[in-house]
C-alpha positions in Angstrom: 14.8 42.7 4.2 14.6 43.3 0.5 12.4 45.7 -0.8 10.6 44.5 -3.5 10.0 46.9 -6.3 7.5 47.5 -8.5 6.5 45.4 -11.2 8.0 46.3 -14.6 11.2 48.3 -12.9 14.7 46.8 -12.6 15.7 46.1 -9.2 19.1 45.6 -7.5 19.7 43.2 -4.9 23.0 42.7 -4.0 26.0 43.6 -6.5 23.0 41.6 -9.1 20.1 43.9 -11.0 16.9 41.8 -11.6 16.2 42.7 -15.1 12.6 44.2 -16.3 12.1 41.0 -18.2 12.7 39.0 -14.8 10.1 41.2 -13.0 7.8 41.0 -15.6 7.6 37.4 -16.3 8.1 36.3 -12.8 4.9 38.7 -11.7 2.9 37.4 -14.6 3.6 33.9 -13.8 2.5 34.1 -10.1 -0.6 35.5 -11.1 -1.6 33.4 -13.9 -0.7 30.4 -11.0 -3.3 31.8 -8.8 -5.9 32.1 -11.4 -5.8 28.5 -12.4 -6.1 26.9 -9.0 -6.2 23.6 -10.4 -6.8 22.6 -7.1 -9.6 24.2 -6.3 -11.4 23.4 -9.7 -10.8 19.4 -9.0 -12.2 19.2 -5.6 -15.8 17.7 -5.4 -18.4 19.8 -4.0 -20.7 16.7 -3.5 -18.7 14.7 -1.4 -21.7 14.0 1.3 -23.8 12.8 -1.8 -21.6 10.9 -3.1 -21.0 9.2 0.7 -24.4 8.6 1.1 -24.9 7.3 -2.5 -22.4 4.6 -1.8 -23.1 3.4 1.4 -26.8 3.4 -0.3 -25.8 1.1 -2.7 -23.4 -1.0 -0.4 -20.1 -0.1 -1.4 -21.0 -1.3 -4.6 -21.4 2.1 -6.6 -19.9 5.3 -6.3 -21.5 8.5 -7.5 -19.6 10.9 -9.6 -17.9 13.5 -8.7 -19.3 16.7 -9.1 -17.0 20.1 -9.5 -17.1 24.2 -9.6 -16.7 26.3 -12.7 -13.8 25.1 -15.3 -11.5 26.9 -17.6 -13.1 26.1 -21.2 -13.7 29.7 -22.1 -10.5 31.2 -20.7 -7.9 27.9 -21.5 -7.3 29.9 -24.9 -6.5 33.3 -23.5 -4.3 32.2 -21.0 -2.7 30.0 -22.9 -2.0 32.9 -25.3 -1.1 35.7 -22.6 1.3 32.4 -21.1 3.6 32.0 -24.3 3.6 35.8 -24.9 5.9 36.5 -22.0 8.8 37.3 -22.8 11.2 34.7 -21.2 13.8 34.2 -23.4 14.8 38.0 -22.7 15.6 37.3 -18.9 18.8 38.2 -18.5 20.2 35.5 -15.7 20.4 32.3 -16.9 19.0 30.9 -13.8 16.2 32.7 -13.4 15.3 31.7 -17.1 15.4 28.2 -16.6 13.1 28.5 -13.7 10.5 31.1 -15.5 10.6 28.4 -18.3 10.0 25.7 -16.3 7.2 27.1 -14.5 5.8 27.7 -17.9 5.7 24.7 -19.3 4.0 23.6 -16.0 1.1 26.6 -16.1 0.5 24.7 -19.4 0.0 21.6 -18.4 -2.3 22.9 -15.3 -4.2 24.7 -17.6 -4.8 21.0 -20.0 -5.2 19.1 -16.6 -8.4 21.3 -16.0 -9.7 21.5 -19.4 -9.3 17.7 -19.9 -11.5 17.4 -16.4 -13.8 14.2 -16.9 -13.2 13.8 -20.6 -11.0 11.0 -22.3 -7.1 12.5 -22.0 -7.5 13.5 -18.6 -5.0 10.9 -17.3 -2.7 11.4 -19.7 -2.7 15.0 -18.6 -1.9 14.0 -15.1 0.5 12.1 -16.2 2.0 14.9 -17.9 1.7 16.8 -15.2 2.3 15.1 -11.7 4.3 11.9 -13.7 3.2 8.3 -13.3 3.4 6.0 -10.5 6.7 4.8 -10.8 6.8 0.4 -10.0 9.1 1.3 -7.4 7.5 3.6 -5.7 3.6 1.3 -6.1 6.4 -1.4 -4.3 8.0 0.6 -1.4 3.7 1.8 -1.0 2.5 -2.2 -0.9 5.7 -3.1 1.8 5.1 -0.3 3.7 1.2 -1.5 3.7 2.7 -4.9 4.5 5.1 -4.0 7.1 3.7 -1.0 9.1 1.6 -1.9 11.7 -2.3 -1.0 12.3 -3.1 0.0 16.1 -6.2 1.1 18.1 -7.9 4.2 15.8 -7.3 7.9 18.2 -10.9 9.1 19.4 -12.0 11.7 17.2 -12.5 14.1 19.8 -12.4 17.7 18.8 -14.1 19.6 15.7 -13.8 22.6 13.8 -13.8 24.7 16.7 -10.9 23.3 18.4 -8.9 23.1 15.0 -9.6 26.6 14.5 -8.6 27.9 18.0 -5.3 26.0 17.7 -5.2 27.7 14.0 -5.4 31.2 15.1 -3.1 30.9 18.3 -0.2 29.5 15.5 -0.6 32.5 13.6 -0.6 34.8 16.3 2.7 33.3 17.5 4.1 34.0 13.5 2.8 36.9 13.2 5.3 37.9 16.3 8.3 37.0 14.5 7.1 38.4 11.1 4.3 41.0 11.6 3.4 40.9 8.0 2.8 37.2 8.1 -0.7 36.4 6.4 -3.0 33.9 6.6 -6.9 34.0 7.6 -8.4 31.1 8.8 -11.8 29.5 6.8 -14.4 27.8 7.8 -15.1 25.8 4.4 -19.0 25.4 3.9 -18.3 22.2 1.6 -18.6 19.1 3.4 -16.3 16.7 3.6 -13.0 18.8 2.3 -11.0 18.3 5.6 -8.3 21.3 6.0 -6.5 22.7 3.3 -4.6 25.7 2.6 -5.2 27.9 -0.9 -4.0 31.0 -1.4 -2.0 31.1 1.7 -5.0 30.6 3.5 -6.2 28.0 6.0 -9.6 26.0 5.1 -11.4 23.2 7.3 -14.4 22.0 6.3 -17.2 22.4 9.2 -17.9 18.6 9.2 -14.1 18.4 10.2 -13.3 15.9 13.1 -9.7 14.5 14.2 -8.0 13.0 17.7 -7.1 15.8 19.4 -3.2 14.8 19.7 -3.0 15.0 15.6 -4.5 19.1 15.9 -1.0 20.8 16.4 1.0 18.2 13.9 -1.9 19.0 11.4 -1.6 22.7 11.8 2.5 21.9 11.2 1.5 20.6 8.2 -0.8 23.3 7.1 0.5 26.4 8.5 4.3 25.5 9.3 4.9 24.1 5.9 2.4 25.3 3.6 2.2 28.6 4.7 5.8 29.6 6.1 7.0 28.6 3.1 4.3 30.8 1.0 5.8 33.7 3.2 9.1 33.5 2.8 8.4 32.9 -0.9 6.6 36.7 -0.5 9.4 38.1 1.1 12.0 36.9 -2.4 11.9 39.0 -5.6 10.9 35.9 -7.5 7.4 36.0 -6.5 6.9 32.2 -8.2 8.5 31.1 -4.9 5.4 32.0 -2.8 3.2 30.1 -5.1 5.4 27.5 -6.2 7.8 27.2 -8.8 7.4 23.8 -11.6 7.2 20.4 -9.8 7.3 22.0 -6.3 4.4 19.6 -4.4 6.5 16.4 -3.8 9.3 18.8 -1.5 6.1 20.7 -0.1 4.2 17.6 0.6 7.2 15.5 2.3 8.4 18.8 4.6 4.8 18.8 5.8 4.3 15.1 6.5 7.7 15.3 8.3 6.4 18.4 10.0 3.8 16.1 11.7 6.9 13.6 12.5 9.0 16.6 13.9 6.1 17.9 15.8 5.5 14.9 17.9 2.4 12.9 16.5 2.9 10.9 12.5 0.9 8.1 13.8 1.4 4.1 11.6 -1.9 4.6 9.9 -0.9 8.1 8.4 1.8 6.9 6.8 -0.1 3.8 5.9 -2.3 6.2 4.1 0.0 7.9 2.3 1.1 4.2 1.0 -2.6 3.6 0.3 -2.9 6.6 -1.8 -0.1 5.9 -4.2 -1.9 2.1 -4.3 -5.0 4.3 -5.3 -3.6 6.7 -8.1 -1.7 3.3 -9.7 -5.7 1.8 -9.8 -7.1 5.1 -11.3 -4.4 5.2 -13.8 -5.5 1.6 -15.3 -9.0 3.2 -15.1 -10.4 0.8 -11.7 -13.8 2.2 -10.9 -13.7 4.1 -7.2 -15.6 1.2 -5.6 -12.6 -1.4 -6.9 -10.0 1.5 -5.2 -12.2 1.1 -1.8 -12.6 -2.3 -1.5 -9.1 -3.0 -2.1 -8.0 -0.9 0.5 -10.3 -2.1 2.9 -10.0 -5.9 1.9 -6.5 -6.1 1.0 -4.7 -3.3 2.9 -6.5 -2.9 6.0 -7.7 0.7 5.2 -10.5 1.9 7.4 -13.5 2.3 5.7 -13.5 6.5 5.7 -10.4 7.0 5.2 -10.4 4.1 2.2 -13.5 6.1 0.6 -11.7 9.6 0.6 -8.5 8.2 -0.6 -10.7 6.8 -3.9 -12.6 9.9 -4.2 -9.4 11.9 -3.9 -7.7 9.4 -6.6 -10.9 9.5 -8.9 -10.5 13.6 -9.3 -11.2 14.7 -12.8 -11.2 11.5 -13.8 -7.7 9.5 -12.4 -5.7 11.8 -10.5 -1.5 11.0 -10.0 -1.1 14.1 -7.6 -1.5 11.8 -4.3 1.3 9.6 -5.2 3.6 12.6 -4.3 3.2 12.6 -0.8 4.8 9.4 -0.1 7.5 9.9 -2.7 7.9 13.4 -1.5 8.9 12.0 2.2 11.0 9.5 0.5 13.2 12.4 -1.8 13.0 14.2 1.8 14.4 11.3 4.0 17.0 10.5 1.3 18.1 14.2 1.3 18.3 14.6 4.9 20.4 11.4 5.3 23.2 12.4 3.2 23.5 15.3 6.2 22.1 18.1 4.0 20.6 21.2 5.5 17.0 21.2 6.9 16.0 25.0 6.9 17.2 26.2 3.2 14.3 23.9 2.3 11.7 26.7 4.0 12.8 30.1 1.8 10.0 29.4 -0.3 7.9 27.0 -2.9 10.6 24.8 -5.0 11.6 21.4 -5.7 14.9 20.2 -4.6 15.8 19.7 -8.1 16.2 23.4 -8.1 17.9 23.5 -4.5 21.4 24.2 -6.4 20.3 26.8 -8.6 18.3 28.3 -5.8 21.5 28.4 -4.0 23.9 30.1 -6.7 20.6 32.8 -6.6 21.6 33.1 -3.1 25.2 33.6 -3.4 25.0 35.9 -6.3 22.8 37.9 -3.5 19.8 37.6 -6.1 17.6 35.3 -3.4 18.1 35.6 0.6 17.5 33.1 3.5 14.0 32.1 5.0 12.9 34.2 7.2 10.6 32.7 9.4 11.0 28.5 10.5 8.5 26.3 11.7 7.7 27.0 15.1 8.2 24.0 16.0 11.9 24.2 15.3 12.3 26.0 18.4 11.7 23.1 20.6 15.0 20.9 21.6 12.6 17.6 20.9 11.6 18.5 17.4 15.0 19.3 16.4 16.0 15.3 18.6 13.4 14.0 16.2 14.9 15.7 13.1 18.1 14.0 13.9 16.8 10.6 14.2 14.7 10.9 10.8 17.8 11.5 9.0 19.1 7.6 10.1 15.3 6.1 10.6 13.9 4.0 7.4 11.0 4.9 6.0 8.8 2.6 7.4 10.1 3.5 11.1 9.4 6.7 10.2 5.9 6.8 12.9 4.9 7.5 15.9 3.0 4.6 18.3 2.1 7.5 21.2 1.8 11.3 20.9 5.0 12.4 21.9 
């Protein structure tokens, strides 16, 4: 493996140096990403009250939302130290374009949160995630319209069990990659379901699912999320760990496939995933959060649960576009892997496939390497079976009836 080098020394990798500028922006970048965490500062800590508020008033009201600390006092510093770097002084073309991209982005994370329940805030999503498209809203109502709804799974196991299956995953990565990280967290906020931040697993420890969805969950989660946030470590562009500019829709459509490849995407998953770009279009034209739950439930067939955190999720900060990426994500995805294109380049680290052929001259010029680590379940003959039938299946076919 490469040795990475400390951050303001040139590094060679290859016949190619990484110039000081490179180090130093890419370095500064990654860790102005992490103290952003846009994420983090748009997720409700109130979700219980606001639950109980709503069934209180009969599905007729929903409580605000209520969130941790902001970025008021330090938007103006970071947006300073941001525009400081010195970007245009990267010496590889390619690797500028990417630092500058990722800029721009850290920029409009850092107005996303500032703009968090205050007039603009859409717009700033907007900015940010883009807007939901007609055509994808359409492909989201036929796929509402088309996919079937069976029988609900029991939800069987808890935090416990979701945990236990957690651990033993690491445990088997950290056997092919000793330095693999990833601690798993019990997440005292109710209602957060399982997450991963900072290349950490979360579950909330209200958390309950069907036992059959645990391991293609923990495919999502760990074998996309945070094999990808590994090999990212293991480049000398350390932006590929935490993302580089637009990465989501790639990362959110090889985890749903994850679940596909691993044996269990059940109709109503992907049913959500067509409710929640139905539910960004309504926040968008500013529909209260009871309007997004009743027409899921009414219209759609949306169980009620899952229709309430789908509008809570879609009422973030004030209307949140963000959700409308998974489905479009899988989408990109399917449409990539139809064409024949290869699976596992997508796993060396954070990126949208927009970048896939810069990434790739990176790679030949011996700048980037190969992922290191895979899914596990890539290893198994099925999962690999499946991955050859999602490259021919539609999108709507594109579930499961029965664990697999």
């Amino acid at each position: 493996m490469t040795s990475l080098m400390p951050e303001g020394s040139s590094q060679e990798i290859g016949d190619q140096p990484l110039c000081e500028a490179a180090i130093g922006v890419d370095r500064a970048l990654a860790k102005m990403d992490r103290k952003i965490d846009w994420l983090e500062r748009l997720t409700p800590v109130n979700i219980d009250a606001i639950w109980d508020g709503f069934q209180a008033s009969a599905f007729r009201s929903m409580p605000d939302s209520q969130y941790g600390e902001g970025l008021d006092r330090d938007a103006p510093v970071l947006r300073s130290e941001l525009f400081e770097l010195p970007v245009r002084e990267i010496k590889n073309p390619l690797i500028e374009a990417l630092m500058l991209e990722k800029q721009r982005e850290l920029d409009r994370q850092i107005e996303l949160v500032r703009m968090r329940d205050r007039d603009g805030f859409i717009l700033a999503s907007i900015d940010l995630f883009g807007h939901v498209s007609e055509r994808l809203l359409q492909t989201a109502l036929d796929l509402l319209e088309t996919v079937p709804i069976f029988p609900a799974d029991d939800e069987d196991v808890g935090v416990i069990e979701v945990c236990e299956a957690a651990e033993a995953a690491i445990s088997g990565y950290r056997k092919r990659a000793v330095d693999f990280r990833c601690a798993v967290v019990i997440d005292p906020t109710p209602g957060t379901s399982m997450y991963v931040s900072a290349g950490n697993f979360h579950v909330a420890h209200d958390y309950r699912t069907s036992r059959h969805r645990v391991n293609p969950l923990i495919a999502h989660e760990i074998g996309t999320h945070v094999v990808t946030r590994h090999n990212g470590r293991r480049q000398p562009l350390h932006t590929l760990a935490g993302g580089l500019c637009d990465y989501d829709v790639l990362q959110e459509g090889l985890a749903v496939l994850g679940e596909y490849l691993t044996g269990y995407l059940p109709a109503e998953r992907l049913r959500i995933l067509a409710a929640r770009v139905v539910a960004a279009h309504m926040a968008v034209e500013e529909e209260k959060g009871a309007e997004i739950y009743a027409c899921l439930v009414d219209e759609h067939g949306i169980r009620s649960k899952d229709a309430f955190d789908t509008a809570v999720r879609a009422k973030r900060g004030g209307g949140l576009t963000k959700d409308a990426l998974y489905l479009k994500g899988l989408e990109e995805l399917i449409a990539y892997l139809s064409h024949d294109d290869e699976f596992e380049i997508l796993f060396l680290g954070k990126f949208a496939l927009k970048q896939l052929p810069s990434l790739q001259k990176l790679i030949d010029q011996g700048i980037l390497q190969r992922p290191e680590l895979l899914p596990a379940y890539y290893d198994d003959e099925a999962a690999r079976q499946r991955l050859a039938q999602a490259r021919k299946l539609p999108l709507q076919a594109l579930y499961q009836e029965t664990p697999q």
